[in-house]
Structures are given as structure tokens and as C-alpha cells.
SEMARZA-731370 format. One record per residue (C-alpha): residue in one letter; x, y, z; residue number from 1. Coordinates in Angstrom, 3 decimals. Each point is the difference from the previous one (the first is absolute). Layout:
- aa/px/py/pz/i
- A/X/Y/Z/NUM;
...
! end
This chain:
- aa/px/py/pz/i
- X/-48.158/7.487/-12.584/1;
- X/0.912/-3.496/-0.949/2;
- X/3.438/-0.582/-0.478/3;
- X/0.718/-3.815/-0.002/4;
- X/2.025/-1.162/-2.847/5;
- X/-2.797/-2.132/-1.246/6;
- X/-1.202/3.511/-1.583/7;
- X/2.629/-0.093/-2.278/8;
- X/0.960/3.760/1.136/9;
- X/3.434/0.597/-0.227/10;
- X/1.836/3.150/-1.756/11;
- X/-1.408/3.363/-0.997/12;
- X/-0.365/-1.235/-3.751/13;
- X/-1.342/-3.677/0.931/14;
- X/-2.215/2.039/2.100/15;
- X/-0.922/2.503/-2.270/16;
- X/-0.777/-2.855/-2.502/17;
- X/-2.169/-1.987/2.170/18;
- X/-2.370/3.406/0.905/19;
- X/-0.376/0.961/-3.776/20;
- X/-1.211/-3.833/-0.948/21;
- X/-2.330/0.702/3.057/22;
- X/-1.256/3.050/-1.739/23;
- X/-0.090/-1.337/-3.128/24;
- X/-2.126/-2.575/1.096/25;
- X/-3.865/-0.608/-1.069/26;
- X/-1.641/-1.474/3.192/27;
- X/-0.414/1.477/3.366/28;
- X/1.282/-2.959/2.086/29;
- X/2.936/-1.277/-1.332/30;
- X/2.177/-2.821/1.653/31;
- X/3.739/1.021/0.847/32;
- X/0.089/-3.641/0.898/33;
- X/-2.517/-2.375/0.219/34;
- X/-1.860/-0.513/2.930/35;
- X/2.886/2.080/2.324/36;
- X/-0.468/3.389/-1.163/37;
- X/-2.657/2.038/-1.835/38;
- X/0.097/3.686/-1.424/39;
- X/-3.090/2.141/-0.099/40;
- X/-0.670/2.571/-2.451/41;
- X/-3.828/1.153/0.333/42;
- X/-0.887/2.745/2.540/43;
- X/-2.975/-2.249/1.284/44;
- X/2.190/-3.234/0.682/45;
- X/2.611/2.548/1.994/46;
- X/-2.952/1.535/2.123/47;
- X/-1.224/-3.275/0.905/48;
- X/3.255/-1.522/0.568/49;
- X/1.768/3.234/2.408/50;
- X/-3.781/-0.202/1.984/51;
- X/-0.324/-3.572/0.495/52;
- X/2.160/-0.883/3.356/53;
- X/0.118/-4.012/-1.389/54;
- X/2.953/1.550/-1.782/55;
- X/2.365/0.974/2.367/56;
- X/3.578/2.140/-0.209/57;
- X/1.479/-3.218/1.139/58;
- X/2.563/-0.180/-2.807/59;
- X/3.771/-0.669/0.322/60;
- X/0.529/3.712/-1.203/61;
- X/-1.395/1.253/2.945/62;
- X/1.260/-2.591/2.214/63;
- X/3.058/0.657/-0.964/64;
- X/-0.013/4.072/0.747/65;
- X/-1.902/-0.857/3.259/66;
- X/3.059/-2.438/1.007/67;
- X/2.960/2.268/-1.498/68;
- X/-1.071/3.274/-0.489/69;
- X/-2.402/1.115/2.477/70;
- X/-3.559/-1.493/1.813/71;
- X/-1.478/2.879/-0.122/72;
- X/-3.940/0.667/-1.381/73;
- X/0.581/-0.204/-3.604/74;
- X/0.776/-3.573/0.390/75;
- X/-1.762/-0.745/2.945/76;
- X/-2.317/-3.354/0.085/77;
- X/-3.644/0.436/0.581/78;
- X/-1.431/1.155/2.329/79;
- X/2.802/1.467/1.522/80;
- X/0.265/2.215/-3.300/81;
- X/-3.136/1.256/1.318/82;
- X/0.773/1.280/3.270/83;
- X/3.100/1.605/-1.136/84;
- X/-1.764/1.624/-2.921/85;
- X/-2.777/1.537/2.543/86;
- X/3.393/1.014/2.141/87;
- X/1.392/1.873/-2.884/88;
- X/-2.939/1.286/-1.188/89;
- X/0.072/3.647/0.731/90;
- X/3.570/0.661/0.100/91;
- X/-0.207/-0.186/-3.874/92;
- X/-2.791/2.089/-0.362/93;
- X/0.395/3.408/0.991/94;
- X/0.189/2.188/-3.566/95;
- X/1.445/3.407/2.333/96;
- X/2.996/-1.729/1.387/97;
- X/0.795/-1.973/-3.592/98;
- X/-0.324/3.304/-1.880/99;
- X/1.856/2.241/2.287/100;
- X/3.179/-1.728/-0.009/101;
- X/-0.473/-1.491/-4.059/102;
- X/-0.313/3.283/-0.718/103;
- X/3.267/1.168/2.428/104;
- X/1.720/-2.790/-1.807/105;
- X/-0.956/0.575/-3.454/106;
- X/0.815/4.262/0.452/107;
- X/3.298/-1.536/1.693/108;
- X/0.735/-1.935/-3.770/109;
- X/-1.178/3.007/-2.081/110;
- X/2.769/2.143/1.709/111;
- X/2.227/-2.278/-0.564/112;
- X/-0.994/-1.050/-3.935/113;
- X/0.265/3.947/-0.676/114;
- X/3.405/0.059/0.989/115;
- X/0.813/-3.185/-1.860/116;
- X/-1.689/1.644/-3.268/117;
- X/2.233/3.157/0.717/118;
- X/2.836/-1.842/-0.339/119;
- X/-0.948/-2.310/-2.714/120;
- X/0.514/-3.525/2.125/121;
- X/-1.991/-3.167/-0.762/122;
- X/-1.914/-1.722/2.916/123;
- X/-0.900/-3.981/0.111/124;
- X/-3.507/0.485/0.086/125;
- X/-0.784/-2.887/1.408/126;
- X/2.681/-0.197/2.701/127;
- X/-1.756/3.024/0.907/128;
- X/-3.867/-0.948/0.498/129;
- X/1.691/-2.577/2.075/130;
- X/1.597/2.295/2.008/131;
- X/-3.142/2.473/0.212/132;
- X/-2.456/-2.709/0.709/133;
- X/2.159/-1.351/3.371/134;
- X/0.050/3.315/1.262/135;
- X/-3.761/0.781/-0.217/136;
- X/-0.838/-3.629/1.387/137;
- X/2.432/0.081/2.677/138;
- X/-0.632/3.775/1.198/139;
- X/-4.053/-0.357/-0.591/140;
- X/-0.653/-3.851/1.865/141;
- X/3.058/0.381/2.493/142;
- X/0.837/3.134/0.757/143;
- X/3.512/-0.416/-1.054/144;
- X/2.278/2.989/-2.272/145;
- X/3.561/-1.740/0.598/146;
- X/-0.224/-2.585/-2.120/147;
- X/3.404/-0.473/-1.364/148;
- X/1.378/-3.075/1.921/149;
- X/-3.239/-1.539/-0.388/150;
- X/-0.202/0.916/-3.660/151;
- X/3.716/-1.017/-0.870/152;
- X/-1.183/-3.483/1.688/153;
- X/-2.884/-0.510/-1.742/154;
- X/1.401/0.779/-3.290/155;
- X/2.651/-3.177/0.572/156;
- X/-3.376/-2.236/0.718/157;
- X/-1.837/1.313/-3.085/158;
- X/3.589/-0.776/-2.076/159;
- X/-0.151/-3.500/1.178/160;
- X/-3.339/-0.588/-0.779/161;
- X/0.413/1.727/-2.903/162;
- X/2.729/-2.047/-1.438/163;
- X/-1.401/-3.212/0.029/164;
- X/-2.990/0.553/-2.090/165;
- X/-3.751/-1.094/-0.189/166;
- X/1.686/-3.017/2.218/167;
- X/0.422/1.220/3.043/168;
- X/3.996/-0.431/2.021/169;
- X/0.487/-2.726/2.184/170;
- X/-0.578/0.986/3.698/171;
- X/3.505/-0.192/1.086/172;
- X/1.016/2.837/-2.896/173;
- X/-3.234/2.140/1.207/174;
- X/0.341/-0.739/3.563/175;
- X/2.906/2.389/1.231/176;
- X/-1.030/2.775/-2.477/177;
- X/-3.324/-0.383/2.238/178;
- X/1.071/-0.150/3.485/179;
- X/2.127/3.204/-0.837/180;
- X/-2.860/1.919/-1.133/181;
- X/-2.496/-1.260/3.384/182;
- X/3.290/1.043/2.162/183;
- X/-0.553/3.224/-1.384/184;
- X/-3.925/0.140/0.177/185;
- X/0.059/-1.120/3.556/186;
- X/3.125/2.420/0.630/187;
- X/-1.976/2.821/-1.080/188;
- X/-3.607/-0.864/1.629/189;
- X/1.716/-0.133/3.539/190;
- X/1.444/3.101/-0.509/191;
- X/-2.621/2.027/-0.973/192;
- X/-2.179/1.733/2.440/193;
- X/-3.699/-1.515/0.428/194;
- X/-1.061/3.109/-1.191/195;
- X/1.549/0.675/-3.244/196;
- X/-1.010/-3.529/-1.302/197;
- X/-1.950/0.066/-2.860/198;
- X/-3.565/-1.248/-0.166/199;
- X/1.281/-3.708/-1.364/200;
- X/2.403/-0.489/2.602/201;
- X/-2.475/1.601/2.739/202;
- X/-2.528/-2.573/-1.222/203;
- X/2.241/-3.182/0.628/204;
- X/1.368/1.377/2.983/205;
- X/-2.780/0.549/1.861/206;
- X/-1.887/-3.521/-1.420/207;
- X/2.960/-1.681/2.191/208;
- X/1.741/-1.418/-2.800/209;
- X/3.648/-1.057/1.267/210;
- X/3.330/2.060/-1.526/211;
- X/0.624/-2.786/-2.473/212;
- X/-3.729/-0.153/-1.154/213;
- X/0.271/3.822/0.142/214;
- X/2.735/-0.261/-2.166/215;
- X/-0.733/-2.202/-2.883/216;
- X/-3.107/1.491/-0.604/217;
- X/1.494/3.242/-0.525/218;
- X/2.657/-1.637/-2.062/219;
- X/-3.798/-1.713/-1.702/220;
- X/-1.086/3.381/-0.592/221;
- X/3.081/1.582/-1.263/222;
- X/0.652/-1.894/-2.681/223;
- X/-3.658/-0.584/-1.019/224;
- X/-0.731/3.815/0.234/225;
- X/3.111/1.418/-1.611/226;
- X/1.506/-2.265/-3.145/227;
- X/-3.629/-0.427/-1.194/228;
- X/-0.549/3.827/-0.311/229;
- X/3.212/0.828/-1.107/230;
- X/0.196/-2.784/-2.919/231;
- X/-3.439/1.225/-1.050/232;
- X/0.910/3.487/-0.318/233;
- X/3.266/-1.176/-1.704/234;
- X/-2.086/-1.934/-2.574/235;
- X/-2.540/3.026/-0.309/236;
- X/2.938/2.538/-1.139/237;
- X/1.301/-2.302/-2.296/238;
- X/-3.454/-0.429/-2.140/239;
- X/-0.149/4.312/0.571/240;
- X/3.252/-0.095/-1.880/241;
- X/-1.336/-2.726/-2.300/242;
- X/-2.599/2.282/-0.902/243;
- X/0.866/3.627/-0.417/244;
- X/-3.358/1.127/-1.085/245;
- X/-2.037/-1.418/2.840/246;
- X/3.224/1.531/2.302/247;
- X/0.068/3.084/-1.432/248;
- X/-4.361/0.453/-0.039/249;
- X/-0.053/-0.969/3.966/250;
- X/2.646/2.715/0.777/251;
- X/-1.925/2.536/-2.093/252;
- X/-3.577/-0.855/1.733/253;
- X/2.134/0.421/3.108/254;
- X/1.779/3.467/-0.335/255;
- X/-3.274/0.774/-1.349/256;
- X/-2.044/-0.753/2.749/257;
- X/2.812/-0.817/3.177/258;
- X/-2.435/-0.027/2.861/259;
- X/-1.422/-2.968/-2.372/260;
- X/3.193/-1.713/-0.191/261;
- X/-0.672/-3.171/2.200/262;
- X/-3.518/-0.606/-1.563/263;
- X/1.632/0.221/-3.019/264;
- X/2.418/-2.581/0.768/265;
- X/-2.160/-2.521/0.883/266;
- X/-0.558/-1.549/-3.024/267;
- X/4.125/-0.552/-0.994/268;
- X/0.494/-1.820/3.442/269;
- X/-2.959/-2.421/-0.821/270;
- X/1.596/-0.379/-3.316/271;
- X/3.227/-0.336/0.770/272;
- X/-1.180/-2.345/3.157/273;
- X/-1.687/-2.029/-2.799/274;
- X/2.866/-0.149/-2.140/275;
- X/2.662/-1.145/2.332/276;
- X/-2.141/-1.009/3.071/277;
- X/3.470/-0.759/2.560/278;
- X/-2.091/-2.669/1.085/279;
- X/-0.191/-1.982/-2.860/280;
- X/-0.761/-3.573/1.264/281;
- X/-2.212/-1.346/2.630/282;
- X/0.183/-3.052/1.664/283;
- X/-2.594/-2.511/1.555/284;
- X/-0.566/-3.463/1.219/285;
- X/-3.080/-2.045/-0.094/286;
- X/-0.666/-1.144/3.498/287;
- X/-2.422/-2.833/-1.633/288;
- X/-1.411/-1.731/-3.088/289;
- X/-2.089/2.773/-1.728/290;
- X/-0.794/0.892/-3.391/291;
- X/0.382/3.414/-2.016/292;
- X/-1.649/0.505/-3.631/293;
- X/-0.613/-3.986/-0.666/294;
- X/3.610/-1.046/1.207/295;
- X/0.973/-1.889/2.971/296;
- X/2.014/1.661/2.381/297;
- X/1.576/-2.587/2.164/298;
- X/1.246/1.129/3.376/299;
- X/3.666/1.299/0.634/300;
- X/-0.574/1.606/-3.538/301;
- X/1.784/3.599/-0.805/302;
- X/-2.366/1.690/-1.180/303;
- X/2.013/3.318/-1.807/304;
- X/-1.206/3.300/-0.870/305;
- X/2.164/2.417/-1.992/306;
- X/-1.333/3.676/-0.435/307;
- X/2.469/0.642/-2.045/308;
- X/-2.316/-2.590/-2.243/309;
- X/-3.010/0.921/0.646/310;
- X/0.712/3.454/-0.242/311;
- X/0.983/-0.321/-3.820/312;
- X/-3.471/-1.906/-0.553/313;
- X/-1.775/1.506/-3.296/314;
- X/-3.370/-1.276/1.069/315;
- X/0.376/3.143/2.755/316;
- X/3.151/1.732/-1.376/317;
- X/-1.143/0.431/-3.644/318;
- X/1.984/-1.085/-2.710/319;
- X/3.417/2.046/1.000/320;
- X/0.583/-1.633/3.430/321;
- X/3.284/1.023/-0.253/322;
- X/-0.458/4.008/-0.598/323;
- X/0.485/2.088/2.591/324;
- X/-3.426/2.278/0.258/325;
- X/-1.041/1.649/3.141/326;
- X/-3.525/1.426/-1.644/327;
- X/-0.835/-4.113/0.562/328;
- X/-0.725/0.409/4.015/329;
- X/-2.014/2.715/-1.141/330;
- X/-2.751/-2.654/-1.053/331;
- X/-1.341/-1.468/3.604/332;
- X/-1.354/-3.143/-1.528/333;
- X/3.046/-2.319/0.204/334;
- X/-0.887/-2.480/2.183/335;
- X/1.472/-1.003/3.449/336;
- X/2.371/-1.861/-0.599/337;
- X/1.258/1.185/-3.616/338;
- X/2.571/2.522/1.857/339;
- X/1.877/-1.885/3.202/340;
- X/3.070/1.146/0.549/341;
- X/-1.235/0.137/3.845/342;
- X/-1.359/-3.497/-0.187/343;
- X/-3.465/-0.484/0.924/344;
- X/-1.754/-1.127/3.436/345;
- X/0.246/-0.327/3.359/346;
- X/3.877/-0.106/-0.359/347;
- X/0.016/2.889/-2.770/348;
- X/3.290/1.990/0.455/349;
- X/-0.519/2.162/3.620/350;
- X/1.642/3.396/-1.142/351;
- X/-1.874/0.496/-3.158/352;
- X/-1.322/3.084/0.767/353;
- X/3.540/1.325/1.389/354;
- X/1.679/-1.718/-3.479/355;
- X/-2.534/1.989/-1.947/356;
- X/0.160/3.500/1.709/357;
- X/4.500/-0.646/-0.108/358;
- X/-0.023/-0.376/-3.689/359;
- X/-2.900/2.866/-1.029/360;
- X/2.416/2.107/2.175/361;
- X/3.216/-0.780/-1.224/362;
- X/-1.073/-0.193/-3.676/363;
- X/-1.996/3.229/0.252/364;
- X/3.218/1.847/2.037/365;
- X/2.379/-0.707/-2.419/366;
- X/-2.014/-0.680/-2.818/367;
- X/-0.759/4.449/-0.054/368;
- X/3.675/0.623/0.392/369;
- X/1.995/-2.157/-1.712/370;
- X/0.029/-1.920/-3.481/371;
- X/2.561/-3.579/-0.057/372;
- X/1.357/-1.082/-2.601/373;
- X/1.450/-3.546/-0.750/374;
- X/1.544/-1.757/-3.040/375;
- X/-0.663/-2.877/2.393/376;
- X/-3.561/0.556/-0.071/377;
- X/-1.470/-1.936/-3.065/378;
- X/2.391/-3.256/0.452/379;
- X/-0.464/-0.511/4.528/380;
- X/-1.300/-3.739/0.386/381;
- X/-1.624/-0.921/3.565/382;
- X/2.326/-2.164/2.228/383;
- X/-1.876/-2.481/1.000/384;
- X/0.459/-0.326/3.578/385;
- X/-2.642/-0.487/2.853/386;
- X/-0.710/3.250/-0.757/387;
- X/-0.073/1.545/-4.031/388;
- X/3.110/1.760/0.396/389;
- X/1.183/3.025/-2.211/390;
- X/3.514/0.698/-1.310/391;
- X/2.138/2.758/0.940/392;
- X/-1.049/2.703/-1.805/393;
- X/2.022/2.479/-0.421/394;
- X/-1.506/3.011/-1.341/395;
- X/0.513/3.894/-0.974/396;
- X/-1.540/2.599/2.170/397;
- X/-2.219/2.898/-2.221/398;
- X/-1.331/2.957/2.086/399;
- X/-3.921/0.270/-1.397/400;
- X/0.515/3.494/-0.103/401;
- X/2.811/-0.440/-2.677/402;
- X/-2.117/-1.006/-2.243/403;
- X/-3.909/0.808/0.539/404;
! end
């Protein structure tokens, strides 16, 4: 994500501004400004762009997180992105472990929504898929259940980042918020017995990374595997509510046919993933002169993506981009590309398979118990941070059963 001033990014409305003149644009390559910084729109420009290593992840976005937030594999140079992502590799891909404790987690939330409902009380929605998310990630990659300390920390890190917008806090604000939260990591790693450590932290452990490499790529993987999920499942309620009908049809399939459920929730993930992708900007520099669709690319040029952009595009969204409709990823023949909220290529998002299987399991868990409700609903705006944020939401609690 590019977040120079020479963007022109500055508050939520300036920001919100600037992405609807993108949308609202004709052409597929469109200067931000001239010869520094170029947005894509078309699926086939993106593929060729996130494939071709002459554009690199070298911008001062990710410079900056590797500097002040953590050097961990998301914003780790090539190739040493490489041999970290081969390290990683099979610690975030083994389907029993996610969906034994997402599914622990999510009964875990049910219980407690049911007596919420019983007594009437509102919950912040998305305070909560926060909450859910960093349990699941932090139990399922690191073996880890008391989270509190760790979760009180990292909340204080996410408010500072939070409050300074799409422009990221100087490092000096960010930098104690930080150190807390790696004093806890590191705390918590040498306390833990070798051989309750989840698959993540097994993986870096026994690759020989030090306790401070150990430490901020756990920190890496914490916040790239929890805020991304839980603002995406945020933003996917909120278009349920939006949209009673469609809400109210996908619980019905699903009482009807509950061994169905998570096949049946396939299809609102992808469209609320669409929708409000949490990555909604990409970022990347040319390494050299090169040339994309006729124009001149000169080297040290940002080359952005936004799939919040492309995926509104009515050449592949039809002409109601903006619609929520799930029966779209019914039809296989949008092409690669169209739908990105993973990016694309050899440094598409690592957990995309775990991000999947956490929101099909959370949306299908609560979706066949509970109904929310949410004057809220129709007016919530994204906050346009480095991720798309979603507002607190806080919303009424319907048992299904109340009412089907």
C-alpha cells in the first residue's frame, strides 16, 4: 500500500473521494500522478503485474511495516520471502487442526450470543469478529488459549495504527505500543513447553530462527491472519443486514438443509470478500524502465492496485457492481484476476485457505442461530486504513428459532 503524501490520501472522505473518481473512471490505467504512480483496473494488467518479479514489494509502505512494525514474511524482500514462505508452508495448511478449534471457538460464541439474546443486550459486532478471529489464529498457528495480556496489548497497537489513518503514525508513536506487544510474544514463546507449540511456532523454531525473528513473525502473522478475517466478516454482516431477503433465503436453505450449511455459505463470503475486500490496495515498485498497455513505466514507479476497484468493474461485475449477490460466484467464468481480495502470485496472501474455511464457519455457525439487526447497517462507510476497516456495529441479537 502506498501511502506517501504525494497520493493525495488523507481523511476518510478525501479518501473516499479519490477511490470513487477511480471507479468512475473510463480507462484501465489511470495516472494518480504522472510518471510516479499508476492505478490498474483490468484483471489482465493485475495478473501480469503481481507475476512479473521486475515489480517488486519494495515500496515505502512495506518498508515502513518491515522497519516499525515487524520483518516478518509478509514484508520480507525477495528471496528471503521465499524461504520463509516454504518455512511456513505447512503450518497453515492443516484443515483438522483449523476446524477443530474454529469450530470450539465459534460453539464457545454461540453460547455466549444465546445468553446475550436471552437477556436482550446488543453486541459490537465487529469488536467481536475481532475478538473471535485472534483466538482461532492464536490457538490454531501457536498453540496458545491465554491470550488476554497479549490481546489487551495488541489491541493498544491496532488503536495506534488505527488512529492515524491511511497515513501510517510516525515510528516513535508506534514504537512502544510495539515493543510491548513482542515483550509479550517472546514472554509467552519461552514459556510454553516445546510441545504444546503450535505448528507456526514449531515451524520457526525448529528452522533456527532467533527469539526476536521468532517473535516478529508471529507478531507478522497475527495481525495479517486476524484483522483481515475479522474486518471481512464485519463487512459481510453488514451487506446480510443490508439485504434482508438474500439474509433471510441463506438461513432458510440452511435450516433446510444444515449438514449443507458451509457449502451454502460459500458464495456470501466470496461476495462479501468482493465487496469489502480488507485488502483494498496493493502496492508495487518498478525495479526498471518497462512498459504496460502502450505507457512507459519508468523505474521507481508505484504501480497501485485496488480490489476494491477492480472488484466493482462492470466489464466482469455486470452493470450493478455495487449489489451485493452471492448467486454471482456461482458462474465460474470470472476471470483470474476479477476477484482478489487475496492478491494474486507468488506473494498471494499465505492463509487463504485458513481465511476462507474461518469465515464459511463463523458465518454458517451463527448465521443458523441467530438473526442481527442494525439501524447502523445501511449508513457504515469503510475506514480507510491499511486495512478496509468496519465501524462498530452494534447490533440486536434474534434467536432463528424466534422467528422461522
Amino acid at each position: 500500500m502506498n501511502t506517501s503524501p504525494s497520493t493525495g490520501i488523507g481523511a476518510d472522505d478525501t479518501v473516499q473521494h479519490l477511490v470513487r473518481s477511480w471507479l468512475a473512471a473510463d480507462a484501465d490505467l489511470l495516472w494518480i500522478v504522472p510518471g510516479r504512480n499508476l492505478l490498474l483496473k483490468h484483471p489482465k494488467d493485475i495478473r501480469a503485474v503481481l507475476n512479473d518479479p521486475r515489480y517488486t514489494k519494495e515500496t515505502g509502505a512495506n518498508r515502513y511495516f518491515r522497519s516499525n512494525v515487524a520483518d516478518g514474511v509478509l514484508t520480507a524482500p525477495s528471496p528471503r520471502h521465499h524461504t520463509e514462505r516454504r518455512v511456513l508452508h505447512a503450518a497453515v495448511r492443516d484443515p483438522l487442526r483449523l476446524e477443530q478449534v474454529a469450530t470450539k471457538h465459534i460453539t464457545a460464541l454461540i453460547a455466549k450470543w444465546q445468553r446475550h439474546a436471552m437477556l436482550g443486550e446488543r453486541v459490537d459486532l465487529t469488536a467481536a469478529m475481532s475478538e473471535w478471529t485472534f483466538g482461532v489464529i492464536a490457538e490454531v498457528l501457536f498453540g496458545w488459549t491465554e491470550i488476554e495480556v497479549l490481546a489487551t496489548e495488541m489491541r493498544a497497537a491496532m488503536t495506534v495504527l488505527d488512529a492515524s489513518g491511511v497515513m501510517l503514525p510516525p515510528p516513535e508513536q508506534l514504537a512502544p505500543v510495539r515493543d510491548r506487544v513482542l515483550h509479550v510474544i517472546a514472554d509467552m514463546i519461552a514459556r510454553q513447553p516445546p510441545t504444546e507449540r503450535g505448528p507456526a511456532l514449531r515451524a520457526l523454531c525448529e528452522a533456527g530462527y532467533g527469539q526476536d525473528a521468532v517473535a516478529a513473525q508471529v507478531l507478522t502473522l497475527l495481525l495479517a491472519g486476524h484483522e483481515t478475517t475479522a474486518t471481512s466478516l464485519a463487512w459481510t454482516w453488514i451487506c446480510l443486514m443490508r439485504t434482508p431477503q438474500v439474509y433471510a433465503r441463506w438461513q432458510r436453505r440452511m435450516r433446510a438443509a444444515p449438514r449443507l450449511a458451509r457449502a451454502l455459505t460459500g458464495t456470501i463470503t466470496r461476495e462479501g470478500l468482493r465487496l469489502y475486500p480488507a485488502s483494498w490496495v496493493i502496492g508495487r515498485t518498478a525495479s526498471i524502465d518497462t512498459h504496460l498497455g502502450g505507457i512507459d513505466i519508468p523505474a521507481g514507479c508505484t504501480i497501485t492496485i485496488s480490489p476494491f476497484v477492480t472488484h466493482r468493474h462492470p466489464a466482469f461485475w455486470g452493470p450493478d457492481p455495487e449489489a451485493f449477490r452471492p448467486e454471482r460466484h456461482e458462474d465460474k467464468s470470472v476471470p483470474g484476476g476479477a476477484w482478489l481480495p487475496f492478491g494474486v502470485g507468488p506473494r498471494m496472501c499465505l492463509g487463504l485457505g485458513y481465511a476462507l474455511t474461518e469465515m464459511d464457519i463463523a458465518l454458517s455457525g451463527l448465521g443458523q442461530r441467530f438473526t442481527f439487526h442494525s439501524p447502523d447497517a445501511e449508513s457504515a462507510s469503510p475506514r480507510w486504513r491499511f486495512t478496509l476497516g468496519a465501524p462498530a456495529m452494534p447490533v440486536g441479537i434474534e434467536p432463528l428459532g424466534a422467528r422461522l
